[in-house]
N, CA, C and O atoms as a Tinker XYZ file with bonds, in Angstrom:
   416  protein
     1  N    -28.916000  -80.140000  -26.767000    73     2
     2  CA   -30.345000  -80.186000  -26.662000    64     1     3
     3  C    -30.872000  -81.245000  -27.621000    63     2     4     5
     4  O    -30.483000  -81.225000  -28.789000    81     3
     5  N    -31.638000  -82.066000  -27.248000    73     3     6
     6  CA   -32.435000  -83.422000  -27.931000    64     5     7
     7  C    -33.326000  -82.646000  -29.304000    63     6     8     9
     8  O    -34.208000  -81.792000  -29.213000    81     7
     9  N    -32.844000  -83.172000  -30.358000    73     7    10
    10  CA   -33.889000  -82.552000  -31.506000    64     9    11
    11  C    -35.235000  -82.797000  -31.852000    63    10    12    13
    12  O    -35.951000  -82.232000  -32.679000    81    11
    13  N    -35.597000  -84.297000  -30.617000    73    11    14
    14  CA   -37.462000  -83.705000  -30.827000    64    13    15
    15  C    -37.820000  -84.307000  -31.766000    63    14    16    17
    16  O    -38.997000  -84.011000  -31.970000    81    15
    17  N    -37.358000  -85.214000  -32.692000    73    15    18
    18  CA   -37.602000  -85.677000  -33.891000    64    17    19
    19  C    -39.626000  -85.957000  -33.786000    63    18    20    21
    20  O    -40.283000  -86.017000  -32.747000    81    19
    21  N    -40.090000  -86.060000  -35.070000    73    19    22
    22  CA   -41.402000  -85.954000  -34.926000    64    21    23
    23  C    -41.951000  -87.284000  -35.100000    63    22    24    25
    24  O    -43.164000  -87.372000  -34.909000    81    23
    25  N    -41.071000  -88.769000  -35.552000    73    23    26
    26  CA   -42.468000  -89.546000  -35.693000    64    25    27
    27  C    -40.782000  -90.936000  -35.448000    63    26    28    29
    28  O    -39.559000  -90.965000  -35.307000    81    27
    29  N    -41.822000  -91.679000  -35.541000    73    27    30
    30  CA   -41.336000  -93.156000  -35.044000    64    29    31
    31  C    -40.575000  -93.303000  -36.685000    63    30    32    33
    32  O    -41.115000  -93.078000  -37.768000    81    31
    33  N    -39.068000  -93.785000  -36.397000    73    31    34
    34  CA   -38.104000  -94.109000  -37.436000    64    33    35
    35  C    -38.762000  -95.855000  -38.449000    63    34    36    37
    36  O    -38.486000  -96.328000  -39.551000    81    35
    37  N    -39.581000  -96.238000  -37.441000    73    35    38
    38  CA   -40.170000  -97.810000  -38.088000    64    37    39
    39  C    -41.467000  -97.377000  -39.300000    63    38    40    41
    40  O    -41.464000  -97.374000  -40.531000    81    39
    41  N    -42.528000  -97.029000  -38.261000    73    39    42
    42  CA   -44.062000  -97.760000  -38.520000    64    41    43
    43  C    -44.193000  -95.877000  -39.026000    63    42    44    45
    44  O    -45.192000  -95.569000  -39.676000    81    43
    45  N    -43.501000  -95.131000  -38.796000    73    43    46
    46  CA   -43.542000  -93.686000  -38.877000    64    45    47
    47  C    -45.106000  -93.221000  -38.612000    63    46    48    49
    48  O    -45.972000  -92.893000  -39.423000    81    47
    49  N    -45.143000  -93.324000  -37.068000    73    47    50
    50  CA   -46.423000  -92.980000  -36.204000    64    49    51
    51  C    -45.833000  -91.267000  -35.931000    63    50    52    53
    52  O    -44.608000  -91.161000  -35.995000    81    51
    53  N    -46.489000  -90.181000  -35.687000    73    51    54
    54  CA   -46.037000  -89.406000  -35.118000    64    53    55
    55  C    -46.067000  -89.628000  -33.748000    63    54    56    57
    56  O    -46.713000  -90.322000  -32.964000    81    55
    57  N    -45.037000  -88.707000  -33.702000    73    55    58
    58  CA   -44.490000  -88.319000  -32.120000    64    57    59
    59  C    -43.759000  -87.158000  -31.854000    63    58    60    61
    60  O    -42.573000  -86.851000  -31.975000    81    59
    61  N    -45.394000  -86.236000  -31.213000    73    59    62
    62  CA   -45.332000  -85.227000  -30.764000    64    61    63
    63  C    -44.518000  -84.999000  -29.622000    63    62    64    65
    64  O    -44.418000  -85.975000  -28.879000    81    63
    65  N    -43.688000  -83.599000  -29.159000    73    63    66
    66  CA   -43.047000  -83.268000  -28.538000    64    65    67
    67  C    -43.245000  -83.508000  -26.839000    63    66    68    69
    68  O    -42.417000  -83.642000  -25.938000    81    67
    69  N    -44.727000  -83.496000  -26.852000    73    67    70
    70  CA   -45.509000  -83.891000  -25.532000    64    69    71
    71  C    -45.771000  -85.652000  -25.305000    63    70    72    73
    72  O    -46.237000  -86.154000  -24.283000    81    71
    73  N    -45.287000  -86.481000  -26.682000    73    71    74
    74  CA   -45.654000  -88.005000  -26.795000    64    73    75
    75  C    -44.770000  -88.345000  -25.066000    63    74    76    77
    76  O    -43.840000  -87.784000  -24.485000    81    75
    77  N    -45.655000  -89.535000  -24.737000    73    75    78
    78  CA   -45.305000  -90.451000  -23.650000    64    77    79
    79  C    -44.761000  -91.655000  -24.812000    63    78    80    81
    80  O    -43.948000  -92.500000  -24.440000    81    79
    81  N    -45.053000  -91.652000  -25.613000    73    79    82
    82  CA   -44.926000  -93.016000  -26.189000    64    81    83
    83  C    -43.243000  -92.898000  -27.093000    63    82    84    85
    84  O    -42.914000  -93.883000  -27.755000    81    83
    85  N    -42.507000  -91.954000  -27.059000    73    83    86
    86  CA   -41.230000  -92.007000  -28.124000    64    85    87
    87  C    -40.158000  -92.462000  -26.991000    63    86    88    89
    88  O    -40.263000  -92.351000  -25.769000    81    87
    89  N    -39.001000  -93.053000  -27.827000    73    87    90
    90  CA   -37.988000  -93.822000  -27.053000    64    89    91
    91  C    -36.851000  -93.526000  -28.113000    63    90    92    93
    92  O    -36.833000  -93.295000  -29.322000    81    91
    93  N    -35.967000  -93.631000  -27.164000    73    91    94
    94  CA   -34.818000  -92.771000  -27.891000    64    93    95
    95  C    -33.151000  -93.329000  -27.740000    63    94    96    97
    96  O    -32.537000  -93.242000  -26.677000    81    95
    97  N    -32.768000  -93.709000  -28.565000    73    95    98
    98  CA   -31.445000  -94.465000  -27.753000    64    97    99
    99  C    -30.171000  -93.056000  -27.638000    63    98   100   101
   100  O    -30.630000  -91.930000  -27.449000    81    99
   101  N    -29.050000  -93.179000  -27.728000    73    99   102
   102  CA   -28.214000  -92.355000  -26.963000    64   101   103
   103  C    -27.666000  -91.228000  -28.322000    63   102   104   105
   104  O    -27.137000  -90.117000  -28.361000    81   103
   105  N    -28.040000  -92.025000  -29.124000    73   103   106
   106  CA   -27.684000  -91.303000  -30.465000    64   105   107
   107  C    -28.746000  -90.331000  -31.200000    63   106   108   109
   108  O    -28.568000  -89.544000  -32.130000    81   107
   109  N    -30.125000  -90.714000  -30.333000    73   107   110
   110  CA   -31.571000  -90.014000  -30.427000    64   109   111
   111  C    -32.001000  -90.251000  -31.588000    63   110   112   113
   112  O    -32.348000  -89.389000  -32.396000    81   111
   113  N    -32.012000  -91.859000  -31.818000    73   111   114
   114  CA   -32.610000  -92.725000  -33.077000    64   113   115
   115  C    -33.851000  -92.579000  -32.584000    63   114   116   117
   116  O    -33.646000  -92.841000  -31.398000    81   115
   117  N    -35.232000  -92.293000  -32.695000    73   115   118
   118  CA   -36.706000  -92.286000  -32.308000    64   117   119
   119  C    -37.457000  -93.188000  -32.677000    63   118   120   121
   120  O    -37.509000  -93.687000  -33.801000    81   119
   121  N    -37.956000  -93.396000  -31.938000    73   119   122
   122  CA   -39.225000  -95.297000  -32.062000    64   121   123
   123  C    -40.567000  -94.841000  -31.668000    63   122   124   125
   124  O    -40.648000  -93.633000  -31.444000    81   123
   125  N    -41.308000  -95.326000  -31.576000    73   123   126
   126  CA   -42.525000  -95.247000  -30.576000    64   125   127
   127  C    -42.363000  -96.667000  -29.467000    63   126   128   129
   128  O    -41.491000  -97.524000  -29.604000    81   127
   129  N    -43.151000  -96.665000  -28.649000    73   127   130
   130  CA   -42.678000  -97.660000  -27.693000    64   129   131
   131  C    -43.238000  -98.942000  -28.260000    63   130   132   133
   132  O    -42.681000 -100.023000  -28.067000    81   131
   133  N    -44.113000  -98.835000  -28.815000    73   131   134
   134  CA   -44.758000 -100.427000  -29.675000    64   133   135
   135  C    -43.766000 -101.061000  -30.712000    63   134   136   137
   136  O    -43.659000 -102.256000  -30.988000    81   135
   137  N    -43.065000 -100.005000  -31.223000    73   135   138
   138  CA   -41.913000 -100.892000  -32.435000    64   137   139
   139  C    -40.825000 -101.141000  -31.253000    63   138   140   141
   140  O    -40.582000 -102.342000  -31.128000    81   139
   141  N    -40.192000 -100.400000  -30.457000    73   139   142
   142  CA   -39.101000 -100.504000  -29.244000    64   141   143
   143  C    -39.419000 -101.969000  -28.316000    63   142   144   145
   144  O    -38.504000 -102.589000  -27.774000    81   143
   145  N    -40.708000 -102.345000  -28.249000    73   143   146
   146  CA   -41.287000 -103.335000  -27.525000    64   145   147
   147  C    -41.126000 -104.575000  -28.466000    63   146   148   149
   148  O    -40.210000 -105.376000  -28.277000    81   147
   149  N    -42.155000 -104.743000  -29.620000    73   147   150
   150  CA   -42.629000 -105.519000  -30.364000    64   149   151
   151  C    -41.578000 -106.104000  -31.568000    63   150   152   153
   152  O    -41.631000 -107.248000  -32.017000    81   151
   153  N    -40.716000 -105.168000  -31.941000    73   151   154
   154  CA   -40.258000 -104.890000  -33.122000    64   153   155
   155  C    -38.801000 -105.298000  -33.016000    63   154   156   157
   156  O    -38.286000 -106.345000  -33.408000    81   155
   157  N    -38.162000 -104.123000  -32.326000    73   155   158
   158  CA   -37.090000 -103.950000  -31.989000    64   157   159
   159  C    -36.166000 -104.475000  -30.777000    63   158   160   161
   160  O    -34.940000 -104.545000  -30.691000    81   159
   161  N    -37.170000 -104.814000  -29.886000    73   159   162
   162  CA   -36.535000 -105.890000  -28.355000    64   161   163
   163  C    -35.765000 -105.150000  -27.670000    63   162   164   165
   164  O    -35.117000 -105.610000  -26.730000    81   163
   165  N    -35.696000 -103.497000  -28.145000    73   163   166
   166  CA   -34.619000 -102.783000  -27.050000    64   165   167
   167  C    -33.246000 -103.105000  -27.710000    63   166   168   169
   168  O    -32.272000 -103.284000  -26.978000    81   167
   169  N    -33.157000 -103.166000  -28.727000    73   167   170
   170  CA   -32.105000 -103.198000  -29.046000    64   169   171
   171  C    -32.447000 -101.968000  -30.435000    63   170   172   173
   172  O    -33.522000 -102.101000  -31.021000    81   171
   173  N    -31.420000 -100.744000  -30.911000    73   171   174
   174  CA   -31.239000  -99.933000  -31.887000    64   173   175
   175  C    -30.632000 -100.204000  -33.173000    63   174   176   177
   176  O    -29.450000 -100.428000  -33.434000    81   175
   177  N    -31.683000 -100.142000  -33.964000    73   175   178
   178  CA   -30.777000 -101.145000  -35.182000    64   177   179
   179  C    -29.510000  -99.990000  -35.528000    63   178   180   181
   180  O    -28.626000 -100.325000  -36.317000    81   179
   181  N    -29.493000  -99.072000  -35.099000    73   179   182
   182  CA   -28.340000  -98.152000  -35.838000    64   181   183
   183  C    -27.122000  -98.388000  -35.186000    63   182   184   185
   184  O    -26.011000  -98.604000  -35.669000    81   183
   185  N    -27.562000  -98.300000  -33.800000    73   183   186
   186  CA   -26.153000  -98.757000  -32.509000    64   185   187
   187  C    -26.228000  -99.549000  -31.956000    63   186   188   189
   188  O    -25.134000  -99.620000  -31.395000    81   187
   189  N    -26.777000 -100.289000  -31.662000    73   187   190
   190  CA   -27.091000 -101.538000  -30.743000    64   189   191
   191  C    -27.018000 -101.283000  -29.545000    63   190   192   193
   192  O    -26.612000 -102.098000  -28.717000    81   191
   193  N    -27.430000 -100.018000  -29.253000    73   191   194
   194  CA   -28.030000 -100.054000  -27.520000    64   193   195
   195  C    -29.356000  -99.909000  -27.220000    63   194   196   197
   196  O    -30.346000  -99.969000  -27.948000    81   195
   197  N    -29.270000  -99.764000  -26.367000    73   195   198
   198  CA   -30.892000  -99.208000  -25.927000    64   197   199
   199  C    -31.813000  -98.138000  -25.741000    63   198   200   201
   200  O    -31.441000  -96.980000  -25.929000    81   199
   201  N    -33.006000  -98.412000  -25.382000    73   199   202
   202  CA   -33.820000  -97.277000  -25.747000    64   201   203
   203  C    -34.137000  -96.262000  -24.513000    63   202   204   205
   204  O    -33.213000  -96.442000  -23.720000    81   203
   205  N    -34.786000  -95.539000  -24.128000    73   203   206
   206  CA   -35.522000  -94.556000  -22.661000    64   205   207
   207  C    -36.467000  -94.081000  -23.392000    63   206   208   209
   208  O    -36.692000  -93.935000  -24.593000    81   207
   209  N    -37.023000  -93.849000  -22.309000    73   207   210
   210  CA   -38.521000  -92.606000  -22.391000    64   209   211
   211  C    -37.888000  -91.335000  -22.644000    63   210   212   213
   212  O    -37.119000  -90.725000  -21.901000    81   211
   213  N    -38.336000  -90.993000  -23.864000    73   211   214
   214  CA   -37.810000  -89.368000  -24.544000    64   213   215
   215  C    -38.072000  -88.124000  -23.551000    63   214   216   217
   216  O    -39.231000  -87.933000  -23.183000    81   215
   217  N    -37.150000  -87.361000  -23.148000    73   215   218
   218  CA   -37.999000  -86.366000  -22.022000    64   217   219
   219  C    -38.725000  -85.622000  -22.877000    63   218   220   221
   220  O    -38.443000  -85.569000  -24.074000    81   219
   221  N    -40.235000  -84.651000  -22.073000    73   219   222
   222  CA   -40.824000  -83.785000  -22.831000    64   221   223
   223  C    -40.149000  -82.427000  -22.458000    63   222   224   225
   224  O    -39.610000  -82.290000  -21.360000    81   223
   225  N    -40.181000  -81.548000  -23.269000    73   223   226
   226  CA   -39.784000  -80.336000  -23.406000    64   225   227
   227  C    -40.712000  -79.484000  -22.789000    63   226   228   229
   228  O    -41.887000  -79.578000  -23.143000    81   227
   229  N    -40.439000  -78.783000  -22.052000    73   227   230
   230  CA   -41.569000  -77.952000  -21.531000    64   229   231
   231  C    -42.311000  -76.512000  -22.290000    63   230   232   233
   232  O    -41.571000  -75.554000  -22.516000    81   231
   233  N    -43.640000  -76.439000  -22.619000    73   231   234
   234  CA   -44.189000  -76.093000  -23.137000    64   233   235
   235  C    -43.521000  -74.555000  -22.971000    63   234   236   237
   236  O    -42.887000  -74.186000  -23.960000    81   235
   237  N    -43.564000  -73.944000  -22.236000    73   235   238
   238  CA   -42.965000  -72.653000  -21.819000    64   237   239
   239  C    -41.710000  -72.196000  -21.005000    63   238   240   241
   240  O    -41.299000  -72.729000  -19.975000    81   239
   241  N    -41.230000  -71.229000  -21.582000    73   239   242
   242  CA   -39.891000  -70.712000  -20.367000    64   241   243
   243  C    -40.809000  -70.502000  -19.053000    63   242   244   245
   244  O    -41.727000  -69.702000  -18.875000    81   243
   245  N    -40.262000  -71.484000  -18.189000    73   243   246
   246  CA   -40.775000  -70.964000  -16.634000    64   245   247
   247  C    -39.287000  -70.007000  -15.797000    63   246   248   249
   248  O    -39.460000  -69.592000  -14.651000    81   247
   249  N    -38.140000  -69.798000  -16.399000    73   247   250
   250  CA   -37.308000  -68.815000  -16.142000    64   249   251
   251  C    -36.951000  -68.160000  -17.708000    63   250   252   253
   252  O    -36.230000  -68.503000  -18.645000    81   251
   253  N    -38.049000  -66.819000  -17.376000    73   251   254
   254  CA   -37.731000  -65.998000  -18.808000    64   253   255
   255  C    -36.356000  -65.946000  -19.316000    63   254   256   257
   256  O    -35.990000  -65.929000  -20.491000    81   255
   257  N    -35.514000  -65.919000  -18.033000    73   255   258
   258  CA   -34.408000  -64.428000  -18.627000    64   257   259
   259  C    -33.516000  -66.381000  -19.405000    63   258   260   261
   260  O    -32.507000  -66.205000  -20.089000    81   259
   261  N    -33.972000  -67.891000  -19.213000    73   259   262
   262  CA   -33.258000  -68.434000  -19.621000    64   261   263
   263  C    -33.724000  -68.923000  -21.249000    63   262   264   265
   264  O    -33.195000  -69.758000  -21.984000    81   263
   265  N    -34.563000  -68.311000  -21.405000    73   263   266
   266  CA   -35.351000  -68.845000  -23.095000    64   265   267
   267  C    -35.664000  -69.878000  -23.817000    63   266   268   269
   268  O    -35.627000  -69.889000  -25.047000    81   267
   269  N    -36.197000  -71.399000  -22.658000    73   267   270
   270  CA   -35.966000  -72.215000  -22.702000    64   269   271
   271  C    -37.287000  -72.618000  -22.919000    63   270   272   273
   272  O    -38.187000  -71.800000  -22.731000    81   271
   273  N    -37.615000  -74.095000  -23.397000    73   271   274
   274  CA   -38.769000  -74.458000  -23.777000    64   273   275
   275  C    -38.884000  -74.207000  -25.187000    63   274   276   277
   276  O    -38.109000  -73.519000  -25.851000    81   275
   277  N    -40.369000  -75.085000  -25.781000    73   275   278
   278  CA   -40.832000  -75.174000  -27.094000    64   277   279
   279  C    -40.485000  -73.834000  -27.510000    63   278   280   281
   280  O    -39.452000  -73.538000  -28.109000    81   279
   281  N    -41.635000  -72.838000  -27.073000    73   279   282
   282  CA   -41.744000  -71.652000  -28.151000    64   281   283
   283  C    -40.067000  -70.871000  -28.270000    63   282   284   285
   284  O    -40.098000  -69.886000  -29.008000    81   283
   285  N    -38.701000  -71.162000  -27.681000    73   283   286
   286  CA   -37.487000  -70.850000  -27.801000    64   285   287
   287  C    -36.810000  -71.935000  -28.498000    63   286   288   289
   288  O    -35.959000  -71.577000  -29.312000    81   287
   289  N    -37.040000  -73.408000  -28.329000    73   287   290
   290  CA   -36.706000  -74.760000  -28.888000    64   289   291
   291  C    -37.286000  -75.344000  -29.380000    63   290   292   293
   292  O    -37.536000  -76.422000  -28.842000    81   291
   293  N    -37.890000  -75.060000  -30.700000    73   291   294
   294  CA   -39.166000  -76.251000  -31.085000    64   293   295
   295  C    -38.594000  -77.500000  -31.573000    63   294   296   297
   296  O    -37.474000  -77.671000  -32.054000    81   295
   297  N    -39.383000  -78.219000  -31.409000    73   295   298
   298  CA   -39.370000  -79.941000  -32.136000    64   297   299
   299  C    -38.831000  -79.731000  -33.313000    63   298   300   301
   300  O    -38.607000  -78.671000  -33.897000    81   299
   301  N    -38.565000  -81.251000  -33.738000    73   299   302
   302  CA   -37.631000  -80.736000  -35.468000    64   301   303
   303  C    -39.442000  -81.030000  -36.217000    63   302   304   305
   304  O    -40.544000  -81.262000  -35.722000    81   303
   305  N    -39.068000  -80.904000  -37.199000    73   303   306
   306  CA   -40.173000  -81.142000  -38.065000    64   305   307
   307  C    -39.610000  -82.150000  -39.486000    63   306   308   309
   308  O    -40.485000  -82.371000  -40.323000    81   307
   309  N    -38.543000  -82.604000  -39.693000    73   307   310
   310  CA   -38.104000  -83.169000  -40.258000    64   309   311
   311  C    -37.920000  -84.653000  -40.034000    63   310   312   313
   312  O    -37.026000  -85.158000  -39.356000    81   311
   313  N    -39.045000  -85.403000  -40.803000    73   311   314
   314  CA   -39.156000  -86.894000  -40.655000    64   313   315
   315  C    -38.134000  -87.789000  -41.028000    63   314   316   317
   316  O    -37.596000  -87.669000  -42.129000    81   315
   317  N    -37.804000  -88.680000  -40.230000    73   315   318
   318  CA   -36.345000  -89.432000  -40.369000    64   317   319
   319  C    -37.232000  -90.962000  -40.593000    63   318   320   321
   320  O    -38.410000  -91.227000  -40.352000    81   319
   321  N    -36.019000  -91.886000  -41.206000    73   319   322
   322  CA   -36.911000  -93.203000  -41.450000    64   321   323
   323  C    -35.440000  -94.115000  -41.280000    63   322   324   325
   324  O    -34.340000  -93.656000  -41.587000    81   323
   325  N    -35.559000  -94.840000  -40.991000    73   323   326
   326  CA   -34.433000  -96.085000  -40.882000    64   325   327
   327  C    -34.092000  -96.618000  -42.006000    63   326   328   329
   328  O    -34.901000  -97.225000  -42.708000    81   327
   329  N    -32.362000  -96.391000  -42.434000    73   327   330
   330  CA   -32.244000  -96.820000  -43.545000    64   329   331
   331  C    -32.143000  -98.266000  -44.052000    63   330   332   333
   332  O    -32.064000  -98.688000  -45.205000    81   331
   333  N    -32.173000  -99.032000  -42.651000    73   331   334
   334  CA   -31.886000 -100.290000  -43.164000    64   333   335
   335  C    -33.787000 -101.350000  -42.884000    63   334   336   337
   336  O    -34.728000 -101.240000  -42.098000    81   335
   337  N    -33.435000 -102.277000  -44.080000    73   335   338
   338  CA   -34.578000 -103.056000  -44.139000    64   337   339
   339  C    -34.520000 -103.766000  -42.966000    63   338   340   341
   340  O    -33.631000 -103.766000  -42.115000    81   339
   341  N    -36.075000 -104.677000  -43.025000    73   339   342
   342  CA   -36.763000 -105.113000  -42.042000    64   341   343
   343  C    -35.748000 -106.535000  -42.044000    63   342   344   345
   344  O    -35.215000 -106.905000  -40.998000    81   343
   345  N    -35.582000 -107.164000  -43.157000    73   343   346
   346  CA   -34.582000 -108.224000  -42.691000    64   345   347
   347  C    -33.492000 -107.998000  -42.195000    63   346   348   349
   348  O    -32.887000 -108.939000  -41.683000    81   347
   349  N    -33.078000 -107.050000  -42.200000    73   347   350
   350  CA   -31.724000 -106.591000  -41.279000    64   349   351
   351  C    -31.585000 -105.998000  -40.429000    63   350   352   353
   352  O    -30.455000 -105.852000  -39.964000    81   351
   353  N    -32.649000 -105.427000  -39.888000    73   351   354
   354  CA   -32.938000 -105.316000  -38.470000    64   353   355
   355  C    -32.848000 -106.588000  -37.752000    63   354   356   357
   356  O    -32.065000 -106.915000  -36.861000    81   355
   357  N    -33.777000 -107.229000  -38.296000    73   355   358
   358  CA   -34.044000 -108.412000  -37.819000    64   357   359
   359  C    -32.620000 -109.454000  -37.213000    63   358   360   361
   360  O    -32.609000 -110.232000  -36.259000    81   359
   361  N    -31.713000 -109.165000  -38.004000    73   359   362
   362  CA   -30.501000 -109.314000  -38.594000    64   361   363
   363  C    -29.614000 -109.278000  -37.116000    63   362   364   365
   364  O    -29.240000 -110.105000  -36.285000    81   363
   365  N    -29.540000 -108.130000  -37.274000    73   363   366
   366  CA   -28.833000 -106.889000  -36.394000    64   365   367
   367  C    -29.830000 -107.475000  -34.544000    63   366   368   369
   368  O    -29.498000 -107.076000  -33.427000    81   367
   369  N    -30.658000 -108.168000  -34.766000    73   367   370
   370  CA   -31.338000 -108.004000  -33.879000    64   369   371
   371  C    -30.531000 -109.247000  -33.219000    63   370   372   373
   372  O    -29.766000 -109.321000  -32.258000    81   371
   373  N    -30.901000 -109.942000  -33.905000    73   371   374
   374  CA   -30.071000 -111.734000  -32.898000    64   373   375
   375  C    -29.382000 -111.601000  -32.990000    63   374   376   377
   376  O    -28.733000 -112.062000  -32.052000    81   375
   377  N    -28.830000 -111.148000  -33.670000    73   375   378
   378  CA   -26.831000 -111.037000  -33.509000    64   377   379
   379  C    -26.544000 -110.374000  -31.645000    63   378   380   381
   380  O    -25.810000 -110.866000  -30.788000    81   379
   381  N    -27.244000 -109.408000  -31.568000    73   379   382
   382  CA   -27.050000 -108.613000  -30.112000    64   381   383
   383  C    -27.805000 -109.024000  -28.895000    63   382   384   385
   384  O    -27.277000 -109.204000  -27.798000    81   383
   385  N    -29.322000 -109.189000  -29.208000    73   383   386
   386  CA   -30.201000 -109.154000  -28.687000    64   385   387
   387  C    -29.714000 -110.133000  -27.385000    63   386   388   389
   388  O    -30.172000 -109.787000  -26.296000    81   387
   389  N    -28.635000 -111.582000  -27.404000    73   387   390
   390  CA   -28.511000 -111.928000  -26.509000    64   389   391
   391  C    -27.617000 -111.233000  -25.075000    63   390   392   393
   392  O    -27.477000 -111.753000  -23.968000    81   391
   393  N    -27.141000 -109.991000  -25.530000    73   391   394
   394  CA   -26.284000 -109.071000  -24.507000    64   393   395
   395  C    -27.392000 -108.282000  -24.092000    63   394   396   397
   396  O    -28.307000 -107.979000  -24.857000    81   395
   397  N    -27.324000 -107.905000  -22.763000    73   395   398
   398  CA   -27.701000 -106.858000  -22.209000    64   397   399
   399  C    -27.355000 -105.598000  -22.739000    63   398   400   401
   400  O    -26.172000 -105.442000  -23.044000    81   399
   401  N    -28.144000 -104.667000  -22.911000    73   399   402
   402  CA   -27.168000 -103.262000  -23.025000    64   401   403
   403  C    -26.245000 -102.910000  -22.217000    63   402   404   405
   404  O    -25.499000 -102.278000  -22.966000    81   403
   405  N    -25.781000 -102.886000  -21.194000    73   403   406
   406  CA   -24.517000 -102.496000  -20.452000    64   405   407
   407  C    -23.503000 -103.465000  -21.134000    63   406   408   409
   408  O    -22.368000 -103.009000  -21.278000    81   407
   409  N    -23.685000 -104.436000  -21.473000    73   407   410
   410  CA   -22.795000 -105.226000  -22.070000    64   409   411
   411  C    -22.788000 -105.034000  -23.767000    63   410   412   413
   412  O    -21.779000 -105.563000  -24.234000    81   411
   413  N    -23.539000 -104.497000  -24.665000    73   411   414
   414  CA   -23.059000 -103.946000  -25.524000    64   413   415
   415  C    -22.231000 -102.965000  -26.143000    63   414   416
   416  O    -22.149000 -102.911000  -27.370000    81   415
């Protein structure tokens, strides 16, 4: 199950469990889509793949007997931040940025 993280690993915008705007690469590093766009080029400074639209969690169990949804799974609440600096993203960025993700 995806942990929901609460805010963008860059510009640390939140990002609520219901956000349209969080992006998530396979390792569920969290962005908002403006640093994923602007910032980052689709490329993950942690893994060097790429990003998706985070699914939302559904607010409620719509099959009780499976206990699924927020109020059984909540969001984490624990803010994560990227450990590496902006020049090394940057870094990390041209080094890859000319591969496609399937080719990374």
């Amino acid at each position: 199950m995806l942990e929901l993280r609460p805010n963008c690993e860059l510009c640390d915008c939140d990002l609520p469990p219901d956000s349209r705007q969080a992006r998530i690469c396979s390792y569920e590093c969290t962005y908002c889509a403006d640093c994923v766009e602007r910032v980052l080029h689709d490329v993950c400074p942690t893994c060097g793949g790429g990003f998706a639209p985070r699914p939302i969690r559904p607010q409620r169990a719509w099959r009780a007997e499976k206990r699924l949804g927020l109020a059984h799974h909540p969001a984490s609440v624990v803010r994560v931040h990227s450990p590496y600096s902006m020049a090394d993203i940057k870094a990390h960025i041209a080094r890859i940025l000319p591969l496609s993700p399937q080719q990374r």
